[in-house]
N, C-alpha and C positions, 0 to 999 in steps of 0.2 A: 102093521100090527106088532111085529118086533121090536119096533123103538117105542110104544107103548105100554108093552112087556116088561120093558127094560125101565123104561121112568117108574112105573107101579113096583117092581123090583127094591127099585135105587128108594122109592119114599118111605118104603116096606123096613128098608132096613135102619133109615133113620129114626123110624116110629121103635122098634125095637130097641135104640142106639137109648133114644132120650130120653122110654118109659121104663125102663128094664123091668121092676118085677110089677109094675103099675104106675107108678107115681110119677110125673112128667120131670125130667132135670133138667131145667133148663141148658147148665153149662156142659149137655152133650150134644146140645141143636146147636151144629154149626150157622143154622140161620140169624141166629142173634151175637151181636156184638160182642167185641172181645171182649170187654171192659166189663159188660152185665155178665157173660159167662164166666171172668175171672172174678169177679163180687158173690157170684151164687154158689160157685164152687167152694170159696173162702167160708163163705156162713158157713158152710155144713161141716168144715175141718174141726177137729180136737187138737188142744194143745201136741197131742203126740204125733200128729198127722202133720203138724207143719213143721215138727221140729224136722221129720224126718225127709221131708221136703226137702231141707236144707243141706242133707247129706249126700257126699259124693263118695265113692268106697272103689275099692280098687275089684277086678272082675276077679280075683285071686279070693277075695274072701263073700263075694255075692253067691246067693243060693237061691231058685224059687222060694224057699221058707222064710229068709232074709226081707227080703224085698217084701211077701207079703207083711209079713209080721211088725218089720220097721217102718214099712209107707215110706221104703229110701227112694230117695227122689232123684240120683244120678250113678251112674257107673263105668268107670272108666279104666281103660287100658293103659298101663303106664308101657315107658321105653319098652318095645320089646315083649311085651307082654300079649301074643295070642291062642288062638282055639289052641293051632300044635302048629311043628314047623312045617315052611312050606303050605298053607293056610290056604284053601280056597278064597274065592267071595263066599260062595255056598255056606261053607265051612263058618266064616264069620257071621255068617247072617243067621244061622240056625243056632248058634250060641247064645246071639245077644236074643235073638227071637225068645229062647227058655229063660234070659231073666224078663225081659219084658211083661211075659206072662204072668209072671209072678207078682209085680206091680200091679198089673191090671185084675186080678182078681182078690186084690186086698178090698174092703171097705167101700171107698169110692171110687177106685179103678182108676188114679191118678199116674198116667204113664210115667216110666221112667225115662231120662235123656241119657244116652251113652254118649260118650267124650274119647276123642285120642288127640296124639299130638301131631296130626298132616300138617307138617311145618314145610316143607319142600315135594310136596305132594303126597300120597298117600303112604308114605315113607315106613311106616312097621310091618308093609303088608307084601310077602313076597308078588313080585312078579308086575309090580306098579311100576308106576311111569316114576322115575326121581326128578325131578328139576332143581337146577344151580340153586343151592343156599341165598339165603337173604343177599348178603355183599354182592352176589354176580349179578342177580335181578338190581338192585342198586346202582351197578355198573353200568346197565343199559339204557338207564333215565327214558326207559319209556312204558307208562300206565298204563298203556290197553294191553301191551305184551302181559304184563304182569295180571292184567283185570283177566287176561283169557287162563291164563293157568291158575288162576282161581277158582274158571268155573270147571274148567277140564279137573282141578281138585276136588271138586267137591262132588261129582260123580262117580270118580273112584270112592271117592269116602261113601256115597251111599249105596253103592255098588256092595258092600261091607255091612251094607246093613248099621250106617253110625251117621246120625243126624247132626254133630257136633263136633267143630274140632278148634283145637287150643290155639287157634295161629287168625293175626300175625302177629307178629316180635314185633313192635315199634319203638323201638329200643334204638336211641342215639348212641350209637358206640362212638367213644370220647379216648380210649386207650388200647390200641390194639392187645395189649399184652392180657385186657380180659376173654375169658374159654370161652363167651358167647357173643363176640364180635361178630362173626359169619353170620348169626341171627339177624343182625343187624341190617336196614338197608344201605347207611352210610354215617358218618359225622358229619352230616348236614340235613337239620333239620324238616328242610326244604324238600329233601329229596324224600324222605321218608313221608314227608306230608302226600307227595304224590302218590309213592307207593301205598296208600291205604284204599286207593283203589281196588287193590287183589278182595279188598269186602263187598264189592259190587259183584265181581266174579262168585265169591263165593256165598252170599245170601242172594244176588240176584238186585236188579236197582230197583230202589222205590219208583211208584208210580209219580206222575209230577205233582200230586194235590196229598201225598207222603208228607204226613205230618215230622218234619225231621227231629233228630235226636231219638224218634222209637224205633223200638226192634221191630227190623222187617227181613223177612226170608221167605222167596217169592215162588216155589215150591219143592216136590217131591226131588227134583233133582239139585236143589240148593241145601245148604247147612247153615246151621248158626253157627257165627266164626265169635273168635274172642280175642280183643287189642288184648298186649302183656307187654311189660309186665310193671304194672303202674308202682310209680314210675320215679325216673330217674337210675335204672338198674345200667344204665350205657356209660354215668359217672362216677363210679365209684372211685376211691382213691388207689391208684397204682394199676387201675383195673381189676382188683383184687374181687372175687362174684360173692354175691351176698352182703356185699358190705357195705361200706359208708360215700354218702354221696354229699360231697360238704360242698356247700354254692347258697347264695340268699335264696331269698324267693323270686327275683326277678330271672335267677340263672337256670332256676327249675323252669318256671316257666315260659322262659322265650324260646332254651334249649331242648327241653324234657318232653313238655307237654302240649306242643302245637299241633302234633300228629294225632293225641288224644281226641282233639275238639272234631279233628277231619276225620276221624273215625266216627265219633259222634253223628256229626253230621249225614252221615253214609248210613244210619240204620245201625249200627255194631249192634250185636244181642248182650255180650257177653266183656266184663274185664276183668282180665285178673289181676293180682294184687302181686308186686316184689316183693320177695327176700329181703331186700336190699333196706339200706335207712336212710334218711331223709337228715342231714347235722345231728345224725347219734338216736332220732324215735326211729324205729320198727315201721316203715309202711304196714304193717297187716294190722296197726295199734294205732294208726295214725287215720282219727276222726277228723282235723280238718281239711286234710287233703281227697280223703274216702266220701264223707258226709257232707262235708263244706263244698268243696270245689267240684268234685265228678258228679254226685248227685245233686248239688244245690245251684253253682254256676253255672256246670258245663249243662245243665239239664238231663243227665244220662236216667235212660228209666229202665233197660235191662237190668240183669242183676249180676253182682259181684262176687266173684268165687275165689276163693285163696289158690294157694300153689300146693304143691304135694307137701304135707305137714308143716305148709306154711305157719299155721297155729302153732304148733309144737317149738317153732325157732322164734319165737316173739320171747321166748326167755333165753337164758344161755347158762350152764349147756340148755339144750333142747329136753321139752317135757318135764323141766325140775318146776314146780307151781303148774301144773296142765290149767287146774279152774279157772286162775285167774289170766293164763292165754286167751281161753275159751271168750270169759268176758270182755278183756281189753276187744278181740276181734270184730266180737260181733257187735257191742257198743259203739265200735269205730266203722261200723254200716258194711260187714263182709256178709254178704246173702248164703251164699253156697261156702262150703268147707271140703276140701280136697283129705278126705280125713287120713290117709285111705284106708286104712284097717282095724286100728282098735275103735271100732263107729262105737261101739255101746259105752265105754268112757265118755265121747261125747254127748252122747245122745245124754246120759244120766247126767252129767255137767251142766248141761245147755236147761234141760229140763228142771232140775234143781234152784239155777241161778232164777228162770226166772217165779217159779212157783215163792220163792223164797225174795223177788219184788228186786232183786239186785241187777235184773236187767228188764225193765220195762216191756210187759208183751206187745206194745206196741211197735218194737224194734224187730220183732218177731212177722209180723203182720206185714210188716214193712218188705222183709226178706221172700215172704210167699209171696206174696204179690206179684214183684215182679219175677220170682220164679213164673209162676203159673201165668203170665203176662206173656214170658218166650214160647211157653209153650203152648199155648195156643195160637198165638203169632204164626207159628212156624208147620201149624196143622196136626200137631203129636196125637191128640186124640181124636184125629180121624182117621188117621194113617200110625197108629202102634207100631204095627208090627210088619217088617220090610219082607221085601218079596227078593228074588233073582230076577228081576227086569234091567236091572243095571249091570250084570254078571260079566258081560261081553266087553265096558265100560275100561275095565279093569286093566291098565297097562297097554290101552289099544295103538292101534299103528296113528290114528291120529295124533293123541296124545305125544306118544312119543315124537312127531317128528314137529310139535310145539315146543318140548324141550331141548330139541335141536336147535329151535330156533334160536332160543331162549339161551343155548350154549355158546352160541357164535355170536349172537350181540353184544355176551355178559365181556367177551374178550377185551382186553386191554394191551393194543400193542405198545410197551414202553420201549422198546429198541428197536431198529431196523437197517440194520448195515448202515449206512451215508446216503445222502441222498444223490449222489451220484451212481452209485451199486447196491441200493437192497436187497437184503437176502430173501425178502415172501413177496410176494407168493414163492410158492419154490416148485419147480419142474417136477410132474408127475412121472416122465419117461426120462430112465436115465439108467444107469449098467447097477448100479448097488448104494442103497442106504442104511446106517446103523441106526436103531434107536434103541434109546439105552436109560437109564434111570430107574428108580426108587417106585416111582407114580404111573412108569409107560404104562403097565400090564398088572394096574391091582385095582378093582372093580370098588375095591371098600374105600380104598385111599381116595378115588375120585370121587367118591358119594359124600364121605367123611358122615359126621356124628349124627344121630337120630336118622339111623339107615337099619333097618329091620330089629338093630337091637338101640340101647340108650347111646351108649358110646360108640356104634359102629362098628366094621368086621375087616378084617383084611383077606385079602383075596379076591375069588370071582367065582366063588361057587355058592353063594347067599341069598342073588339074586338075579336076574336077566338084566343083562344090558350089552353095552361096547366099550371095551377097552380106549384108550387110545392107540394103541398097536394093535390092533384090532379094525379099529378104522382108519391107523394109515395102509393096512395091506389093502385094506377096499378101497383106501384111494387115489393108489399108484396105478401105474400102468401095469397090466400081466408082465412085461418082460423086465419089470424093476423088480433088483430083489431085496429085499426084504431081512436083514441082520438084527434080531434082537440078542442084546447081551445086554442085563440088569447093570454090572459094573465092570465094564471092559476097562483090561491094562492099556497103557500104554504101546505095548508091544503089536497087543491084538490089532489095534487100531491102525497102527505102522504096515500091520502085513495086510491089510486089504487097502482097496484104492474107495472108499468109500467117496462118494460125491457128496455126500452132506449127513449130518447127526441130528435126529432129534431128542432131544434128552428133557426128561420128565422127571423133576424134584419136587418135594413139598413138604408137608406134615403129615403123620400117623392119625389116627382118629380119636378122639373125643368129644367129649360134650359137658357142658357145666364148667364147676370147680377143677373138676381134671382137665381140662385146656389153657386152666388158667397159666400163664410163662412170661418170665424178666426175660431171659434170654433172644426168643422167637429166633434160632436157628433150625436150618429145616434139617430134615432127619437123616441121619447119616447113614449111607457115605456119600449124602449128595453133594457137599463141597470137593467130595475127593472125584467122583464122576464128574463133576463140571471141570475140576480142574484137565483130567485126564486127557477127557476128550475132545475140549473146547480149543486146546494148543495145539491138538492134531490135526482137528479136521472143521472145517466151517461146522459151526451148529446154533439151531436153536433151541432154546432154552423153556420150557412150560414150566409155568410153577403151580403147584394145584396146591393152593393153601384157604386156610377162614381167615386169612390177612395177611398182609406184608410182614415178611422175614428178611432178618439180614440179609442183603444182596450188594451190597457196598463191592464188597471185595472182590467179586467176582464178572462185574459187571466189564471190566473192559476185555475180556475175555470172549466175550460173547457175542456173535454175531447178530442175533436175534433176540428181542426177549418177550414172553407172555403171559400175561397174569390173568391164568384157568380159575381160581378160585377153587370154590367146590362144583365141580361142572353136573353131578349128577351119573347116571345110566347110557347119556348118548353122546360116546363122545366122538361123533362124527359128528357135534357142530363143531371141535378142535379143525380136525381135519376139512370141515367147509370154509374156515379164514386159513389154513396152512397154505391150501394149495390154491386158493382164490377162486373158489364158486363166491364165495363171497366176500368183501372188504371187511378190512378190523373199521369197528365204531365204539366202541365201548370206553368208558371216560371212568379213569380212578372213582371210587365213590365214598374213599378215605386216603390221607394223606401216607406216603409212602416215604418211611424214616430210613436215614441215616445208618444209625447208630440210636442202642435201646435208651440211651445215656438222657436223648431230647426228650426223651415221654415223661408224659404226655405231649402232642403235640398236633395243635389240628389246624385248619387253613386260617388264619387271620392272627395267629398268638405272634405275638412280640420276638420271638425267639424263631421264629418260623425260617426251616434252613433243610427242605426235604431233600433227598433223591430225589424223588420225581412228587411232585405238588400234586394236592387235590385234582382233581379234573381237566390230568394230564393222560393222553392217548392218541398215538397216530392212528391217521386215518391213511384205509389203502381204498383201490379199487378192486373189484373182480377183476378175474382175465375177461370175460367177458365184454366189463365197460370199456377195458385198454384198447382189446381190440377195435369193436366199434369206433373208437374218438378216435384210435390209429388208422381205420379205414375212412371211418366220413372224411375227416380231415385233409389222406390224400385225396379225395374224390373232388373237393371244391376246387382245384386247381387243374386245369387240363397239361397243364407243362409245369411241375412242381420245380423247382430249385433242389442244385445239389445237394443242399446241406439236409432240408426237407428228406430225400431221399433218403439220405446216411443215416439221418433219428431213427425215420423208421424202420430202416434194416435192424441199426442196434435194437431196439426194442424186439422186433419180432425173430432176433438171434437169441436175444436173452432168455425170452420166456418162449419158445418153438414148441418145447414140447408141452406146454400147455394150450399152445393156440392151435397146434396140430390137432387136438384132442377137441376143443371147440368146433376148431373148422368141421370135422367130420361129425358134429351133431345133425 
C-alpha cells in the first residue's frame, strides 16, 4: 500500500509540475523528449526572455528581483567569491537555493544554472578535497585516475548546491613561462586528448546508443563540465596570457584542437571561448573557428559561453565601443556571456542590436536553444533546487585519500643518487632529520592558484589539509626526530649530525596574467637553501612549482630530486614515494629547460637541448616489492652462492629500517 501511496504521490506532483495554474506545459513533463520540451518552451519565450537566457552575472550583483525580472539564465562565482568565509555546504546551498528561486518564479520558471571554477577539485570551497593542478594529473598519463577525480569532483561541487563548473583546461601549454601552464595537462597534445576523460567522471559516461557529440550529464550526482579555453590559449607568443597565437591553420589544428574533438565526443555540455587571438582576430570575434568549425565540423551542440568580460576585451582598451563587442561576439555564435555585472548594458545592447535587424534573431534562437538543450539534459527543471544530501560529500576521507593517490603518481623522480647508492626511498628509522625550505610547511604554496581565493593564499590556515612536514612527521619512525628550519645556516646544519635533508622549493601563488614570468626562478631564498644545505648534508630536493624553473645550477648539488608540481591538500602522497610505500612513476608531461634563453621549446623542435626531455622519470620500487623479489629470490636456491649472499645483506643493510618496519606489518 505504501509504494502505491508513493507512485499516486510522485504522479500528483508531476500533474501539478506540468499543469500549473491549468493549462498542460508540455516542457514540464519530463515524460516527453528533450528536443519537443526544448521546442515548446522556446515558443512561448519573448525576445526579453531569451536574451536573458543568455546572461551569466557574477552572484555579487544577483538578487531574487534580478533573476526574476531579467529571466537571467546563469550565476556564477567568480575566484573566491563565497556565501562568507569558511562556508559550509549548507551555507552554499541555501544561497544559491535564494537565487534559484527567483528564476523560478519569474514568467515561465526557467531555472537558472549556477557555475564555479572546480578546476582541481572543489577548490573555492573551504574544507574540499584539492587534487594536483592539471600538469601533476598530466604527469601521471593515466585516464581513469584522472576519470575518478572527476567524479569524486563533481560531488563535492554538488554537495554546494552547483550543477556547473568551468573545467577542464584543455589548453596545450606550448611555453612554460605562461601563468596558466599548470592548467595545462602537458605539451603534448596526445596526452591532453587522454585526459579529457576527467568529462566522463564528471557528467558521467553516455549510455552506448549516446548519440555522440550531445550534452549528456547522467545525474543528480554529475555536473556539466566545460572544455576552455577555445582555443589556442597554450600558444601564445613568449607565453605572454591573453595574447597572440601566431601558427597557420594546420598548427592550430593538429596542436590546439584535437582535445577539443575528444571532448566533443565524450558529451562536453559546455565551451568556453579564449582571451587569447588566433594571427591578431579575437577568439570571442572569431566566427569561423566559433560557427564554422566547433558548431559546424566538430558538430558541438551544447552551447558557448565567453570568459569573465570576455566581450569587453574584444576591443582594446577593454569596453571602449561595448555595442559593437556585443555584436562581433554574438554574430561569431558565443550562446552564454560571462557579463558579470554591468548585465543591463548588455542586456539593452544585445536587445537593441537585434530589434534594430543588425543581428539576426535567429542567432538568438540559436543561443537558447542550446541553452535550454543543457538544461534539460542535465535534469535542472526537475531537480531546481539542491538539497544537503551530498553535505557529508564534502572533502571526505575517500576523496582525500584519491588525491593521495593522484599525488604520488603525479611524482616525477628526475635524480636519484647513481645507481649504485640511491638516495629513496630513504630510511624511516634513524637518530635526526632536517627539513627545511620555502614550500615544506605552507599549505597555500602547495595548492598554489585557484585555491579558496583567485590567486591563492600562503599559509595553512585557509584550508584543511597536510603539509609536507606534516607528513613526513607521520611518516618517520617515533624515535626519528624531526628538525624543521625554513632557512637554515650553514653553521646550524654543521652543529647537528642530521642523517639526511628534505628541502622544499618552488613558486609563490598565482593565477592568470599574474604568473605570467621570463625569468621562472623559484622564490627566494631557495637557491640560497639549496645551496646551504645540499653541501652539508645528503638532501633531497621537492620542487612544488606550475612548471619547471631554473634548476640548472643547482642540480649537481643534489642528491635527489622531485618534481611535486602543485600537489594539492595531501601531501602524504609526497611522503608515500619519499619513503617507499610506493615507487616514483610519473613521466615529465612538459619539457624541462635549460635555460629561459631556449623558449620556447617543446619535444621535437630543432633546437631541442633540455635538462631533462619530455617523458623523462625514474622509476623506483616500494620497499615492499624489494623486499619480496630480495626474499623469493633467495628462496629459489636451497644453497645460494657467496656473492648472492653479500647483495642481499647490502640491500637489506641499506634500507633496514624500512624493512624492519615492513617486516613487523
Amino acid at each position: 500500500m505504501s509504494r502505491v501511496f508513493v507512485a499516486i504521490l510522485l504522479w500528483m506532483c508531476v500533474w501539478v509540475s506540468c499543469y500549473g495554474d491549468g493549462d498542460y506545459l508540455l516542457y514540464k513533463d519530463p515524460k516527453q523528449t528533450v528536443s519537443d520540451r526544448v521546442e515548446d518552451l522556446f515558443g512561448r519565450m519573448t525576445l526579453e526572455e531569451k536574451i536573458g537566457q543568455m546572461v551569466q552575472i557574477d552572484k555579487s550583483v544577483a538578487t531574487v528581483n534580478i533573476m526574476r525580472d531579467y529571466f537571467i539564465g546563469s550565476v556564477l562565482s567568480g575566484g573566491g567569491s563565497s556565501p562568507l568565509p569558511e562556508a559550509t555546504a549548507q551555507d552554499w546551498v541555501d544561497m544559491i537555493n535564494e537565487y534559484q528561486k527567483g528564476a523560478l518564479v519569474s514568467r515561465l520558471g526557467i531555472p537558472m544554472i549556477y557555475g564555479i571554477d572546480a578546476v582541481h577539485g572543489h577548490n573555492n570551497v573551504y574544507n574540499a578535497t584539492i587534487f594536483p593542478h592539471n600538469v601533476g594529473l598530466g604527469a601521471t598519463r593515466d585516464p581513469d585516475l584522472v576519470k575518478r577525480i572527476g567524479a569524486a569532483t563533481a560531488v563535492e561541487v554538488r554537495a554546494t548546491g552547483i550543477p556547473y563548473t568551468f573545467a577542464p583546461c584543455i589548453a596545450v601549454c606550448r611555453d612554460p613561462r605562461w601563468g596558466r601552464c599548470y592548467e595545462s595537462y602537458s605539451e603534448d597534445h596526445k596526452v591532453v586528448e587522454d585526459m579529457t576523460d576527467i568529462i566522463l567522471g564528471l557528467q558521467g559516461e553516455p549510455p552506448a546508443n549516446y548519440k555522440h557529440g550531445i550534452p549528456f550529464v547522467g545525474g543528480r550526482d554529475k555536473v556539466a563540465a566545460c572544455a576552455k579555453h577555445y582555443v589556442g590559449d597554450g600558444g601564445t607568443t613568449r607565453g605572454v596570457n591573453e595574447n597572440n597565437t601566431v601558427t597557420d591553420l594546420h598548427g592550430l589544428l593538429s596542436v590546439h584542437m584535437p582535445a577539443y574533438a575528444d571532448a566533443i565526443y565524450k558529451g562536453v555540455s559546455t565551451v568556453m571561448v579564449s582571451y587569447s587571438s588566433w594571427n591578431g582576430e579575437k577568439m570571442h570575434a572569431n566566427t569561423e573557428l566559433i560557427t564554422g568549425y566547433l558548431k559546424g565540423t566538430l558538430k558541438f551542440k551544447g552551447f558557448v559561453i565567453s570568459d569573465w568580460q570576455g566581450v569587453d576585451k574584444i576591443s582594446s582598451p577593454p569596453h571602449t565601443n561595448y555595442t559593437a563587442s556585443v555584436r562581433a561576439a554574438i554574430q561569431a555564435g558565443i550562446d552564454m556571456v560571462m557579463v558579470p555585472f554591468n548585465f543591463t548594458e548588455f542586456v539593452n545592447d544585445l536587445t537593441s542590436l537585434v530589434k534594430n535587424k543588425v543581428i539576426p534573431v535567429t542567432r538568438i534562437d540559436d543561443a537558447v536553444r542550446r541553452i535550454l538543450l543543457v538544461k534539460f539534459t542535465m535534469g535542472l527543471f526537475e531537480n531546481p533546487l539542491a538539497d544537503y544530501s551530498f553535505s557529508n560529500e564534502l572533502g571526505s576521507q575517500a576523496h582525500r585519500d584519491l588525491a593521495r593517490e593522484a599525488v604520488r603518481k603525479s611524482l616525477v623522480l628526475l635524480k636519484n643518487g647513481n645507481k649504485t647508492n640511491p638516495m629513496l626511498p630513504l630510511p624511516r628509522k634513524t637518530s635526526k632529520i632536517l627539513v627545511a625550505g620555502t614550500h615544506a610547511d605552507n599549505l597555500g604554496y602547495q595548492c598554489g592558484g585557484w585555491t579558496i581565493t583567485w590567486q591563492g593564499f600562503s599559509g595553512n590556515k585557509n584550508t584543511r589539509g597536510t603539509t609536507l612536514l606534516g607528513a613526513v612527521k607521520s611518516a618517520v619512525d617515533q624515535s626519528t626526530e624531526v628538525v624543521f628550519r625554513e632557512n637554515p645556516d650553514a653553521e646550524f646544519i654543521k652543529s647537528n649530525d642530521f642523517a639526511y635533508a628534505i628541502v622544499a622549493v618552488g613558486e609563490p601563488t598565482y593565477a592568470e596574467t599574474a604568473g605570467d614570468n621570463d625569468k621562472l626562478t623559484m622564490l627566494d631564498p631557495g637557491p640560497a637553501i639549496i645551496s646551504s644545505t645540499c653541501q652539508a648534508v645528503k638532501c633531497v630536493v621537492v620542487v612544488i612549482s606550475g612548471r619547471p624553473l631554473v634548476m640548472e645550477p643547482y642540480v649537481a648539488s643534489i642528491e635527489a630530486l622531485v618534481a611535486a608540481w602543485l600537489p594539492g591538500t595531501e601531501g602524504q602522497g609526497i611522503t608515500d614515494a619519499l619513503f617507499g610505500d610506493h615507487g616514483f612513476s610519473g613521466k615529465l608531461p612538459v619539457t624541462w629547460f635549460r635555460n629561459t634563453e631556449q623558449l620556447p621549446m617543446s619535444y621535437g623542435d630543432s633546437h631541442y637541448d633540455p635538462l631533462f626531455a619530455y617523458g623523462s622519470g625514474l622509476e623506483t620500487e616500494s620497499v615492499e616489492s624489494i623486499v619480496a623479489r630480495s626474499t623469493s629470490g633467495s628462496a629459489t636456491s636451497t644453497k645460494p652462492c657467496l656473492i648472492t649472499v653479500l647483495v642481499s645483506a647490502t640491500i637489506c643493510l641499506f634500507l633496514f629500517p624500512s624493512l624492519s618496519r615492513v617486516l613487523r606489518r
